[in-house]
ZAVOSE-875723 format. One line per field, with one value per residue: residue number from 1; x, y, z of N, C-alpha, C, O in turn; residue in one letter. Coordinates in steps of 0.1 Angstrom, whole numbers, always signed. Atoms other than C-alpha are relative to their C-alpha. Layout:
# residues N
nr: [NUM  ...] .
nxx: [X  ...] .
nyy: [Y  ...] .
nzz: [Z  ...] .
caxx: [X  ...] .
cayy: [Y  ...] .
cazz: [Z  ...] .
cxx: [X  ...] .
cyy: [Y  ...] .
czz: [Z  ...] .
oxx: [X  ...] .
oyy: [Y  ...] .
ozz: [Z  ...] .
rest: [a  ...] .
//
This chain:
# residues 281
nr: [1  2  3  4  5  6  7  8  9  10  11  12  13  14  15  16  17  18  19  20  21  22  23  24  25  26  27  28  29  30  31  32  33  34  35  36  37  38  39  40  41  42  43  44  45  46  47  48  49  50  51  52  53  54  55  56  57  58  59  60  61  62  63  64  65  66  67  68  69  70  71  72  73  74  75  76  77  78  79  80  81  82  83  84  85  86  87  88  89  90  91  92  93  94  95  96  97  98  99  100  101  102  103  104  105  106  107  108  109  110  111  112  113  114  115  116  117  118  119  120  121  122  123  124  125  126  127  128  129  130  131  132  133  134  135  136  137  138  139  140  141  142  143  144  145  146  147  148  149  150  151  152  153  154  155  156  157  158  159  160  161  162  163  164  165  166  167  168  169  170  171  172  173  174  175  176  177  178  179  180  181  182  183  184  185  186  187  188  189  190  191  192  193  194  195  196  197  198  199  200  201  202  203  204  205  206  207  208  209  210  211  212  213  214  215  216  217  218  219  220  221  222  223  224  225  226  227  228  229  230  231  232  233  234  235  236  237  238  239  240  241  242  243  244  245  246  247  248  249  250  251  252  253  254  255  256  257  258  259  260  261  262  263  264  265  266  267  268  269  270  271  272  273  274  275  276  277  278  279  280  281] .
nxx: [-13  +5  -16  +4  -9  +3  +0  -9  -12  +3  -3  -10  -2  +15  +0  +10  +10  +6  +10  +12  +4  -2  +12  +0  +7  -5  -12  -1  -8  +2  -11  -18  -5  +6  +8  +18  +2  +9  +0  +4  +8  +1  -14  +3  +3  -13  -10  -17  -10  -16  -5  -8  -7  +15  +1  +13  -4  +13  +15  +11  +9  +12  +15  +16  -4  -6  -6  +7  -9  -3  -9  -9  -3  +1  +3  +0  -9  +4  -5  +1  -3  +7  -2  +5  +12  +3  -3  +18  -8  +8  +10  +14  -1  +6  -6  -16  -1  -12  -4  -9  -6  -12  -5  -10  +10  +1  -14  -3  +7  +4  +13  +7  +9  +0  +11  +0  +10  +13  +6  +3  -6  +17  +5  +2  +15  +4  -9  -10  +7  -4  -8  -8  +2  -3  -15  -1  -9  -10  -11  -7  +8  -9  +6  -5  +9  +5  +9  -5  +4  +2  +1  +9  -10  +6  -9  +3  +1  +13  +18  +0  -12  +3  -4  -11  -7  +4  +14  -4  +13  -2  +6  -1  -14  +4  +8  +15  +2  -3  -1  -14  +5  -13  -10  +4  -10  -14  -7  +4  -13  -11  +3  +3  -17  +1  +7  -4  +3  -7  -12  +2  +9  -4  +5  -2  -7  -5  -4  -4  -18  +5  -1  +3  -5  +11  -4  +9  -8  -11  -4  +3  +2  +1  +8  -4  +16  -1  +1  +15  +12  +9  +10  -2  -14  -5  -16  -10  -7  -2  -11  +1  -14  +5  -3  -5  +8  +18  +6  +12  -3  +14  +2  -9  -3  -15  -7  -14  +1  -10  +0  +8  +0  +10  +3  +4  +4  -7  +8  -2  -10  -7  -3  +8  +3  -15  -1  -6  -4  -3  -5  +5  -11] .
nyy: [+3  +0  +3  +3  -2  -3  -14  +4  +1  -13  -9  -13  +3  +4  -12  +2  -9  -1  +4  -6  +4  +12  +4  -6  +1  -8  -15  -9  -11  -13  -8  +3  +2  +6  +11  +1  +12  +1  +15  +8  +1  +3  -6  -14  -6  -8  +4  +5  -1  +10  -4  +11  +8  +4  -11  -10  -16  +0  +5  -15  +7  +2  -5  +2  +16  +7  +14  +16  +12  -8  +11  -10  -16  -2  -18  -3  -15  -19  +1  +8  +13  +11  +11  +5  +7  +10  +14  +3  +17  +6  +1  -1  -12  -12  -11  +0  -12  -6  -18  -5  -8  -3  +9  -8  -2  +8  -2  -11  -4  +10  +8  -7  +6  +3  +3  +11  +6  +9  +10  +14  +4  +2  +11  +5  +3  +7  -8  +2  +11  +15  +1  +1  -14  -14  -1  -22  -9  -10  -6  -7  -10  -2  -8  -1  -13  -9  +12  +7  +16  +12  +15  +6  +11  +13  +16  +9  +13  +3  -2  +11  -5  -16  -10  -3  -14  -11  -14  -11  -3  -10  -10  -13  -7  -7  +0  +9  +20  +6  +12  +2  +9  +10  -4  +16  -8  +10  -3  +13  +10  -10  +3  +16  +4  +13  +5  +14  -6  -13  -11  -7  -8  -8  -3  -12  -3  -15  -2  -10  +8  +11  +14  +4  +5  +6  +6  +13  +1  +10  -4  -13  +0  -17  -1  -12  -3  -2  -19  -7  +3  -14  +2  +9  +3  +10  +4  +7  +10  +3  +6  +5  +2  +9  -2  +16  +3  -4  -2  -6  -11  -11  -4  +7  -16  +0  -12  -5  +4  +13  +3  +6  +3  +5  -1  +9  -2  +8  +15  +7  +16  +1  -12  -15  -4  -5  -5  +4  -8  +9  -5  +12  +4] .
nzz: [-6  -10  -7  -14  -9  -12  +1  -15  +8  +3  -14  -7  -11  -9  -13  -12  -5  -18  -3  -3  +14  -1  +10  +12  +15  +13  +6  +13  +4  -2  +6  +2  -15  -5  +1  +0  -3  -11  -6  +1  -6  -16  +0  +3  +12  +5  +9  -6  +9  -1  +8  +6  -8  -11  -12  +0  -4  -8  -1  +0  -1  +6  -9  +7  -3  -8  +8  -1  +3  +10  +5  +10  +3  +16  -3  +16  +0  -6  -19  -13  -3  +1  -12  +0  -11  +11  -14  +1  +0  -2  +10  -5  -5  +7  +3  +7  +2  -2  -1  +9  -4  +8  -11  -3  -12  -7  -6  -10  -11  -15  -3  +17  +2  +10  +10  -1  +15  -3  +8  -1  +10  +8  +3  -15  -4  -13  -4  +11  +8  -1  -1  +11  +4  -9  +11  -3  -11  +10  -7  +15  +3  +10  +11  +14  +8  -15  -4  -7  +3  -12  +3  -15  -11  +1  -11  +9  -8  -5  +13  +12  +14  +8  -9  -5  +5  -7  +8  -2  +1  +3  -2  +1  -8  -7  -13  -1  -4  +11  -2  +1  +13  +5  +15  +13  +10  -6  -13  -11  +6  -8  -14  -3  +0  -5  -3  -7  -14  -8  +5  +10  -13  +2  -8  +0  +12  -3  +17  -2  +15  +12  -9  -9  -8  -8  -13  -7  -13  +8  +15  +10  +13  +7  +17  +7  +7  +14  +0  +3  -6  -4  -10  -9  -5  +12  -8  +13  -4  -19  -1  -22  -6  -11  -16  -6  -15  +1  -6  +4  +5  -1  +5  +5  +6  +9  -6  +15  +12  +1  -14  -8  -18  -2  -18  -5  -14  -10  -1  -12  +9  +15  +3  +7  +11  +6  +12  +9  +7  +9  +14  +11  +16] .
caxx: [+93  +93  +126  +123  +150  +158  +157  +182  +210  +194  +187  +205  +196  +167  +166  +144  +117  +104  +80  +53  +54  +52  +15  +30  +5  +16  +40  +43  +63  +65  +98  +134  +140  +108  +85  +47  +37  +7  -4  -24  -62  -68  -40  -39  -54  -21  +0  +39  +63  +101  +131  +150  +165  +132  +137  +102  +103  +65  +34  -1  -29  -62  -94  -125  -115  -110  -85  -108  -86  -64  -43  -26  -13  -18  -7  -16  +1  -17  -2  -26  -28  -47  -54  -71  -100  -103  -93  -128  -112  -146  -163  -190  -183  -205  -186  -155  -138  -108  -95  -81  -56  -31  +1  +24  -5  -4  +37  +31  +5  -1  -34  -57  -91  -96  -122  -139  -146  -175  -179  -197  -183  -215  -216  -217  -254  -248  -227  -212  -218  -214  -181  -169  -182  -163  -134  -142  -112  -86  -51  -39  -45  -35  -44  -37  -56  -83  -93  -88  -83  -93  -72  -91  -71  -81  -73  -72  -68  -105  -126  -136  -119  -139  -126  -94  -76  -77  -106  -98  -123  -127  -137  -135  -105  -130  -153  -188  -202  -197  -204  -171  -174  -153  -124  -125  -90  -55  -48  -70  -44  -18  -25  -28  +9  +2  -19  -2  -24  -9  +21  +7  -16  -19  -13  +1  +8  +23  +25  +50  +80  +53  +56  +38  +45  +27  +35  +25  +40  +68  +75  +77  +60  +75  +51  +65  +35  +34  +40  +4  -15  -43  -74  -67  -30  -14  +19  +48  +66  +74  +99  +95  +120  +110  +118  +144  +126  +88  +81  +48  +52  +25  +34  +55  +67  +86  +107  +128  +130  +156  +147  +120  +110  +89  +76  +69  +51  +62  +52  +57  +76  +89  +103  +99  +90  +115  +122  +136  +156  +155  +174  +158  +177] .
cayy: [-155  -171  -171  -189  -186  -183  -151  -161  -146  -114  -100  -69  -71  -87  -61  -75  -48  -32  -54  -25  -38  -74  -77  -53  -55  -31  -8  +19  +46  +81  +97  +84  +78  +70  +42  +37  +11  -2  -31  -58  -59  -53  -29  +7  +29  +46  +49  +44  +58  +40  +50  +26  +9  +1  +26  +43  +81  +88  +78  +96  +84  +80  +100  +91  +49  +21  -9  -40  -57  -34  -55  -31  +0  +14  +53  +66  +102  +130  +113  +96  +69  +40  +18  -11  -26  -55  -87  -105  -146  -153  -142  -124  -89  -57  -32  -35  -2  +18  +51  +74  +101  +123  +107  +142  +151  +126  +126  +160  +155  +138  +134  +133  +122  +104  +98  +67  +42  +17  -19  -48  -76  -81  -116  -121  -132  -146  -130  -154  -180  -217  -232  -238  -198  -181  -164  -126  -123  -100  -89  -71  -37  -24  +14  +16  +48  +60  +27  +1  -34  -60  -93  -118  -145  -180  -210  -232  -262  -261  -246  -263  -258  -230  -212  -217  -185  -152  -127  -92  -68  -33  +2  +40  +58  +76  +85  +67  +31  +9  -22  -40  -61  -88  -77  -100  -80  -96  -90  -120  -139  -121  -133  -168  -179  -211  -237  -250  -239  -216  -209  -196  -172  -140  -116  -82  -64  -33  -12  +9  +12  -4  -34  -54  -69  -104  -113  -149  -163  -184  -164  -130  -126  -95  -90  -66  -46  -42  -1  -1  -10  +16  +4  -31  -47  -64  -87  -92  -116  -128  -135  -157  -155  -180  -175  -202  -195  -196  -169  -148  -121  -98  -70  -64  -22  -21  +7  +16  -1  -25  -29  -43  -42  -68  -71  -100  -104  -121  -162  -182  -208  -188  -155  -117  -88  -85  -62  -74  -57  -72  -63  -78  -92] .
cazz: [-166  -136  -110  -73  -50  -14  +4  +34  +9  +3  +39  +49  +82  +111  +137  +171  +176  +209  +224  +223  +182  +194  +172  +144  +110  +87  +70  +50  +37  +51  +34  +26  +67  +80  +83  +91  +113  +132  +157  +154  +170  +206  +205  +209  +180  +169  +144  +151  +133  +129  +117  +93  +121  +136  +166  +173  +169  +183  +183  +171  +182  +168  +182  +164  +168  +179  +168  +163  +142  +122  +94  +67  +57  +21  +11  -23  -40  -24  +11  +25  +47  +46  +78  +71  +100  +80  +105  +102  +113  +126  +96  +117  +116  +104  +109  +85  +81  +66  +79  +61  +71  +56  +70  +71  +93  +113  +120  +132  +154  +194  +185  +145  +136  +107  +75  +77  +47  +58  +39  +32  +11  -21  -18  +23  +32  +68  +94  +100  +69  +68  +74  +37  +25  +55  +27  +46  +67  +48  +60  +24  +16  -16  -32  -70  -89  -67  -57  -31  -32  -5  -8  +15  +37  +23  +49  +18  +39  +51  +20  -10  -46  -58  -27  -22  -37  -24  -35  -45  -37  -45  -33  -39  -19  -3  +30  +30  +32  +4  -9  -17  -53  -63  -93  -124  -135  -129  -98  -86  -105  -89  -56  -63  -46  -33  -20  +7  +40  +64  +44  +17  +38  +20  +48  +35  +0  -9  -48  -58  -90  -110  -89  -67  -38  -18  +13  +27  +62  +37  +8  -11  -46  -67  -100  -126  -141  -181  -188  -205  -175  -166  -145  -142  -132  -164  -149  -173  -149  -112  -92  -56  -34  -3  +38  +49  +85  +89  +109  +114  +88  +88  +71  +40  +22  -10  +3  -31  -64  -48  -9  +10  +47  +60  +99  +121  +151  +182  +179  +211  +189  +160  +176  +169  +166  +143  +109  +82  +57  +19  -13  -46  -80] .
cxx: [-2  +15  -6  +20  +0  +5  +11  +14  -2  -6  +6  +2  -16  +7  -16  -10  -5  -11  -14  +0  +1  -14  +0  -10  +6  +9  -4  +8  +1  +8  +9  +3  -7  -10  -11  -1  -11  -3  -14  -16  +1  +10  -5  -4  +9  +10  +18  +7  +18  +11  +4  +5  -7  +3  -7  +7  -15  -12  -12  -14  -13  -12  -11  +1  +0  +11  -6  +9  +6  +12  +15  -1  -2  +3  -4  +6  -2  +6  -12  -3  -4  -5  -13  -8  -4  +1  -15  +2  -16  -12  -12  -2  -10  +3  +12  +1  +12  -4  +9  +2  +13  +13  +10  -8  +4  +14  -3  -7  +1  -7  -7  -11  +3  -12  +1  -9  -8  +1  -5  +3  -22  -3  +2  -13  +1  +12  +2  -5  +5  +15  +11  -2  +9  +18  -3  +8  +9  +12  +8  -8  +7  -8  +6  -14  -3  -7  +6  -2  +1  +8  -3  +9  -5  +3  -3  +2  -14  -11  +6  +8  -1  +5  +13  +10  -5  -9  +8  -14  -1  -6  +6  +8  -11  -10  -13  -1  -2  -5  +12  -4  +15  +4  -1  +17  +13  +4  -7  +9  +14  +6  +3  +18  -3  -13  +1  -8  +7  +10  -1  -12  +1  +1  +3  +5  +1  -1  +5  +7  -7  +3  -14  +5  -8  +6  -7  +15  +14  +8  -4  -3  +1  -6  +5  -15  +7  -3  -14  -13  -8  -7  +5  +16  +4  +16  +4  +8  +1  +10  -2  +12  -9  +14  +7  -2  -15  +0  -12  +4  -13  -6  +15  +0  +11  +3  +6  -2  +9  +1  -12  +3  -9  +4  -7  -6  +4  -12  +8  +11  +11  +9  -6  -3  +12  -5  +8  +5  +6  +8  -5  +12  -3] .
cyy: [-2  -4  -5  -5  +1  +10  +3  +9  +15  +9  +7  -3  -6  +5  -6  +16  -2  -8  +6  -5  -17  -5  +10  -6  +1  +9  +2  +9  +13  +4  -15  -7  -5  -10  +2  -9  +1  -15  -2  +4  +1  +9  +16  +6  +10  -5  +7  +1  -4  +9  -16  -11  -6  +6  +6  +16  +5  -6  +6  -10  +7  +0  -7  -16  -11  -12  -13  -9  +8  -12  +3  +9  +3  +17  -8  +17  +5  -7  -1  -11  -9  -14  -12  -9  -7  -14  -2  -19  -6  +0  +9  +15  +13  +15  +4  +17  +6  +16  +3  +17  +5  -4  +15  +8  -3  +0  +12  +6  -10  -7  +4  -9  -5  -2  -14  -9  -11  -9  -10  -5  -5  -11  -8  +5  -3  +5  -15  -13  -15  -2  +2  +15  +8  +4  +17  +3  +8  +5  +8  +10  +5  +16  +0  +11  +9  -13  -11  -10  -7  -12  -10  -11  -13  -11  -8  -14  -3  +3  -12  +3  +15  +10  +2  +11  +7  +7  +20  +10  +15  +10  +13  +3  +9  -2  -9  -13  -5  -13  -9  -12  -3  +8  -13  +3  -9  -3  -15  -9  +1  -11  -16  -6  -12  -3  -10  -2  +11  +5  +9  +9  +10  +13  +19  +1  +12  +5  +9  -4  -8  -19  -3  -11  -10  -3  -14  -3  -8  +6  +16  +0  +13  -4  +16  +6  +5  +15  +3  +1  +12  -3  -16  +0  -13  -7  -6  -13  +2  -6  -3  -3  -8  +3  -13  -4  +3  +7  +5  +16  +3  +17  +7  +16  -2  +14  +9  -8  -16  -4  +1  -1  -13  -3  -15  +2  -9  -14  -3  -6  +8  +13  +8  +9  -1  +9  -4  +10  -9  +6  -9  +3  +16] .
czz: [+15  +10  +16  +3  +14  +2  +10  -5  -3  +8  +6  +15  +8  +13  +13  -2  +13  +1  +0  -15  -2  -12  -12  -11  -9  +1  -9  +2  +5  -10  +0  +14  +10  -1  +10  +5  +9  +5  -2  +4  +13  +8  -2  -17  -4  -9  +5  -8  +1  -7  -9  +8  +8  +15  -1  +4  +5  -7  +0  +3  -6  +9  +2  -2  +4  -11  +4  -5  -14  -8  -11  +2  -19  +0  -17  -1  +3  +11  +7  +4  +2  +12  -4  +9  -5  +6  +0  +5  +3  -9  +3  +0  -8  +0  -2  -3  -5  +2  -7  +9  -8  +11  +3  +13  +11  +6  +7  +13  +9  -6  -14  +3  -15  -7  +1  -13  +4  -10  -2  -10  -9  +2  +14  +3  +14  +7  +17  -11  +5  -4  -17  -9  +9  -7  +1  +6  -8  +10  -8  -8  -13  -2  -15  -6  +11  +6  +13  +2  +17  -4  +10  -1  -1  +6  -13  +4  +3  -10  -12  -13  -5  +12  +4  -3  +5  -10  -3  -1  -3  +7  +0  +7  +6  +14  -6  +3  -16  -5  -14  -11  -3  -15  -7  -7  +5  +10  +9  -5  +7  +10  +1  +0  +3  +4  +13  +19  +6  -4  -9  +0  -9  +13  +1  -16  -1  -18  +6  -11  -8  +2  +7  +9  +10  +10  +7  +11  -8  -6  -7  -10  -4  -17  -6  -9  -11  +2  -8  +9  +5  +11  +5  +0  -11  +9  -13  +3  +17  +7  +18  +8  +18  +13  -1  +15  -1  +14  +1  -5  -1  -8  -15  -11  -12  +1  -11  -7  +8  +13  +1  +14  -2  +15  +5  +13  +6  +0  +10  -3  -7  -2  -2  +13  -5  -15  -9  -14  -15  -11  -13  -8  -7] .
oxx: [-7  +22  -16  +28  -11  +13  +14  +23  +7  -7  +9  +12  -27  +17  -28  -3  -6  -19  -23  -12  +4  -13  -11  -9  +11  +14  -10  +13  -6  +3  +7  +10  -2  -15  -9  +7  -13  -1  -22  -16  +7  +13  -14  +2  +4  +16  +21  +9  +24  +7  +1  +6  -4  +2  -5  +16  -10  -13  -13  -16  -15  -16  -16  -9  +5  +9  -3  +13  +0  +19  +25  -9  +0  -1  -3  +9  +7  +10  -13  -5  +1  -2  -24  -5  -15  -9  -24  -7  -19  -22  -20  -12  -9  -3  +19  -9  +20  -12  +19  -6  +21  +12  +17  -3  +8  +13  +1  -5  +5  -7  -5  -10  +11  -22  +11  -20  -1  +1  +2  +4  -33  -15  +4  -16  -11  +22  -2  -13  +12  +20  +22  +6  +10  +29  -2  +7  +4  +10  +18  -19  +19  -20  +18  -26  +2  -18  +18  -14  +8  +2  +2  +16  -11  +12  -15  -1  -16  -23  +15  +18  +6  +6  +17  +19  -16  -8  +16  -23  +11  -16  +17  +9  -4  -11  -12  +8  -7  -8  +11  -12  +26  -4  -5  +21  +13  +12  -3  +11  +21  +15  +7  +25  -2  -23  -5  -3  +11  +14  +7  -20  +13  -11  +0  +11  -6  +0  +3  +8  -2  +5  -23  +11  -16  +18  -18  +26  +23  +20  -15  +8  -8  -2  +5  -23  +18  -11  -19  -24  -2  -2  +8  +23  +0  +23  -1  +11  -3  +16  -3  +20  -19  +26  +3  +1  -20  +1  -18  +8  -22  -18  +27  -11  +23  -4  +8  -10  +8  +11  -18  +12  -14  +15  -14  -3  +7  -24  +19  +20  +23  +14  -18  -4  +23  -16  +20  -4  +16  +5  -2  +21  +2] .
oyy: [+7  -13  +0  -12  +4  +15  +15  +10  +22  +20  +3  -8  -5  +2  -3  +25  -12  -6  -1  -4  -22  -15  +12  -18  -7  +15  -4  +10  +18  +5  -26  -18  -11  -9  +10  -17  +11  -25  +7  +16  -8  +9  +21  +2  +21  -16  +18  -8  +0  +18  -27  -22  -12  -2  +15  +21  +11  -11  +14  -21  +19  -8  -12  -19  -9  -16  -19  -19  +8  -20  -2  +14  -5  +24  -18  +24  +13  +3  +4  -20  -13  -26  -7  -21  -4  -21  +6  -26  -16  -7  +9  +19  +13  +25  +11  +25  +6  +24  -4  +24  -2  -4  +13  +13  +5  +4  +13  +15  -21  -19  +15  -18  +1  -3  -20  -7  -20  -4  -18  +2  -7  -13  -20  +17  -2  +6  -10  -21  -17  +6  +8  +15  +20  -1  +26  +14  +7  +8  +13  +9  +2  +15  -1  +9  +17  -13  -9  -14  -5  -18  -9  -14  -17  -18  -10  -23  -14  +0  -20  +10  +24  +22  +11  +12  +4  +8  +25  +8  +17  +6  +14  -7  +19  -14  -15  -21  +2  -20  -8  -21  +2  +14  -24  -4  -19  -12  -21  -18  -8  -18  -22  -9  -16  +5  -20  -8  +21  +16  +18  +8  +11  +15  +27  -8  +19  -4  +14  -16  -17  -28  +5  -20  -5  -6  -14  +0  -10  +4  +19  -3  +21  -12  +27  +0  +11  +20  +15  +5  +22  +0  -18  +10  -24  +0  -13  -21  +12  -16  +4  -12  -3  +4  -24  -15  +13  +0  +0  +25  -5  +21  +4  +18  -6  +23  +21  -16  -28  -10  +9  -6  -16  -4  -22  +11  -19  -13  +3  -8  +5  +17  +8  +4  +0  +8  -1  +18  -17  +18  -21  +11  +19] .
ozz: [+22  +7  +20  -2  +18  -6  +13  +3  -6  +4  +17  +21  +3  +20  +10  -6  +21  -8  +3  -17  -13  -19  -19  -11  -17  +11  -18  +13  -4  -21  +5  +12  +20  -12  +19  +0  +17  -2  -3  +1  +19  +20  -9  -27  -7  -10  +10  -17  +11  -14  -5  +3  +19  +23  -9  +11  +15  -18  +9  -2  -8  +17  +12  -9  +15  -23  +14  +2  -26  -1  -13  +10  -28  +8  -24  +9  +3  +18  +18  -4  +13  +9  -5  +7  -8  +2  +1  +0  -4  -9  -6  +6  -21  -5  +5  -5  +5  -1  -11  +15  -14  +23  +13  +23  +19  +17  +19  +20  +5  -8  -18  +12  -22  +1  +2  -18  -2  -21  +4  -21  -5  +0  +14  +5  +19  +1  +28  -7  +15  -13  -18  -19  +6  -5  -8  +10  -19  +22  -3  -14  -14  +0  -14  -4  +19  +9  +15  +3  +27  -12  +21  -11  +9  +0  -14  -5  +1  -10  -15  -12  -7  +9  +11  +6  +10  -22  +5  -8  -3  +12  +6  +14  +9  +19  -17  +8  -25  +5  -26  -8  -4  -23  -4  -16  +12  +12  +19  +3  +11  +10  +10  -9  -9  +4  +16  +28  +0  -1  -10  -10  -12  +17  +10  -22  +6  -26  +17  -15  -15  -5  +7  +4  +17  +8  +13  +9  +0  -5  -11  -17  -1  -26  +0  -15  -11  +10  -8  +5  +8  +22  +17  -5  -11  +16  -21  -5  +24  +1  +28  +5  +25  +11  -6  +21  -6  +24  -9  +2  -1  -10  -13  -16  -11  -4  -11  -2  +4  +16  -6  +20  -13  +20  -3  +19  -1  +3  +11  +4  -7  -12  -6  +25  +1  -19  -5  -18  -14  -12  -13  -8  -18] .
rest: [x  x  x  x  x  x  x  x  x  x  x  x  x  x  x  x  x  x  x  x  x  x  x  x  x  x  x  x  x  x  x  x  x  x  x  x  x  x  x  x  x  x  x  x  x  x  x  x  x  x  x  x  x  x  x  x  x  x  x  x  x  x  x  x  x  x  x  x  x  x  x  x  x  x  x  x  x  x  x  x  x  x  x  x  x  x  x  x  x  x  x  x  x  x  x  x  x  x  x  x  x  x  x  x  x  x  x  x  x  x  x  x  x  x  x  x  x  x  x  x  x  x  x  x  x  x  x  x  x  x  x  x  x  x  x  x  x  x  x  x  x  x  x  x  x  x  x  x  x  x  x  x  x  x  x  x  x  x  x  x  x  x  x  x  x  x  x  x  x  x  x  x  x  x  x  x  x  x  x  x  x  x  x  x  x  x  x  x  x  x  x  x  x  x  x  x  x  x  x  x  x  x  x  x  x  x  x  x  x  x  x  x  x  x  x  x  x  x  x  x  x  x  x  x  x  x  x  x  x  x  x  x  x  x  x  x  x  x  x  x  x  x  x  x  x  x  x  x  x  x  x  x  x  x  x  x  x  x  x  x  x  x  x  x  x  x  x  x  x  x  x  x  x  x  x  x  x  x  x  x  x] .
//
């Protein structure tokens, strides 16, 4: 079952954001009231907590650190929080990384260290490879079980066929170094929203409600997951609801069963930061 619509009709509200969340990434969930947020690369190593109304309530920063190129957020049920160091555009990088932190922690403290998950993707030989292989940058963090999914950032404008879709990649929810192996399971299906170059970018995704959620700079894809799914992600149906403005969305929280945030960062051209507040069918 497949529904497409526009999303201009189903926006609560677009709240500007403070300029210190001008290269916002990601969100996530704390509770009922507050929201998870962190910036871009090149940007302080703290996580920024919001209320609903996108009004920062503090900021914790991160010890043991740095932000190279942080791109998502991911929790899972014990609470905790998932930062993804995953930003790779040039292809060239060796030391990809998630931290992990408990996030009630983290609200209560100035200052936390965090557990660090180390990885290399299995099928990157050349740092960085030849033009039409470079399909390592990633901006989409997903956890589901105890696992964590990579989905990588495919400029499908510039590679060849076999590459144009996004990769999903996998690894353990835990501390150590890894090496991160392509999924064969639905979810690489999932992913696949378009083909149209930069709009169809994947650049954040979120689970939750037996949902998932894609985010590309155009368009939102909600997938309903079949109630028998276990290890992999069975989809019963989808429903795309498309941007009637292209801005730079970046990161994208299904908040409740029936609302969605999603975050933009400030483009020269296209506006921002702003937050967006969605209600689905």
């Amino acid at each position: 079952m497949h529904a497409f619509s526009a999303i201009s009709q189903r926006i609560v509200s677009r709240i500007k954001l403070d300029k210190s969340l001008n290269e916002i990434s990601g969100l996530e969930r704390l509770n009922d009231s507050i929201l998870i947020a962190i910036n871009d690369g090149g940007n302080l190593a703290e996580i920024i907590f919001l209320n609903t109304k996108g009004e920062i309530l503090k900021r914790t920063k991160i010890i043991n650190a740095k932000n190279n190129d942080w791109e998502d957020l991911a929790t899972d049920d014990l609470g905790n929080l998932y930062i993804s160091d995953s930003g790779n555009n040039s292809n060239n990088r060796q030391d990809l990384c998630i931290l992990k932190v408990n996030a009630q922690a983290a609200y209560k403290s100035d200052s936390i260290s965090t557990e660090k998950i180390f990885f290399k993707y299995s099928n990157q030989k050349a740092f960085p490879p030849p033009l039409n292989e470079q399909v390592f940058d990633c901006e989409a963090l997903l956890c589901r079980k105890d696992s964590l999914h990579l989905i990588t950032k495919i400029k499908a404008n510039i590679h060849g066929k076999e590459n144009r879709f996004p990769k999903d990649y996998v690894l353990p929810a835990l501390a150590g170094s890894y090496i991160a192996k392509e999924s064969h399971d639905s979810l690489n299906y999932l992913v696949r929203v378009g083909n149209k170059g930069i709009q169809d970018l994947v650049t954040s995704i979120d689970c939750r409600y037996e949902k998932v959620v894609v985010l590309t700079y155009s368009a939102i894809t909600v997938h309903s997951l079949a109630e028998n799914s276990n290890e992999a992600i069975f989809v019963e149906k989808h429903q795309k609801l498309r941007f009637k403005k292209l801005t730079q969305k970046e990161a994208v929280l299904l908040f409740s069963e029936k609302t969605i945030f999603v975050a933009s960062e400030k483009h020269k051209f296209l506006g921002g930061p702003y937050l967006y507040k969605i209600k689905l069918p």
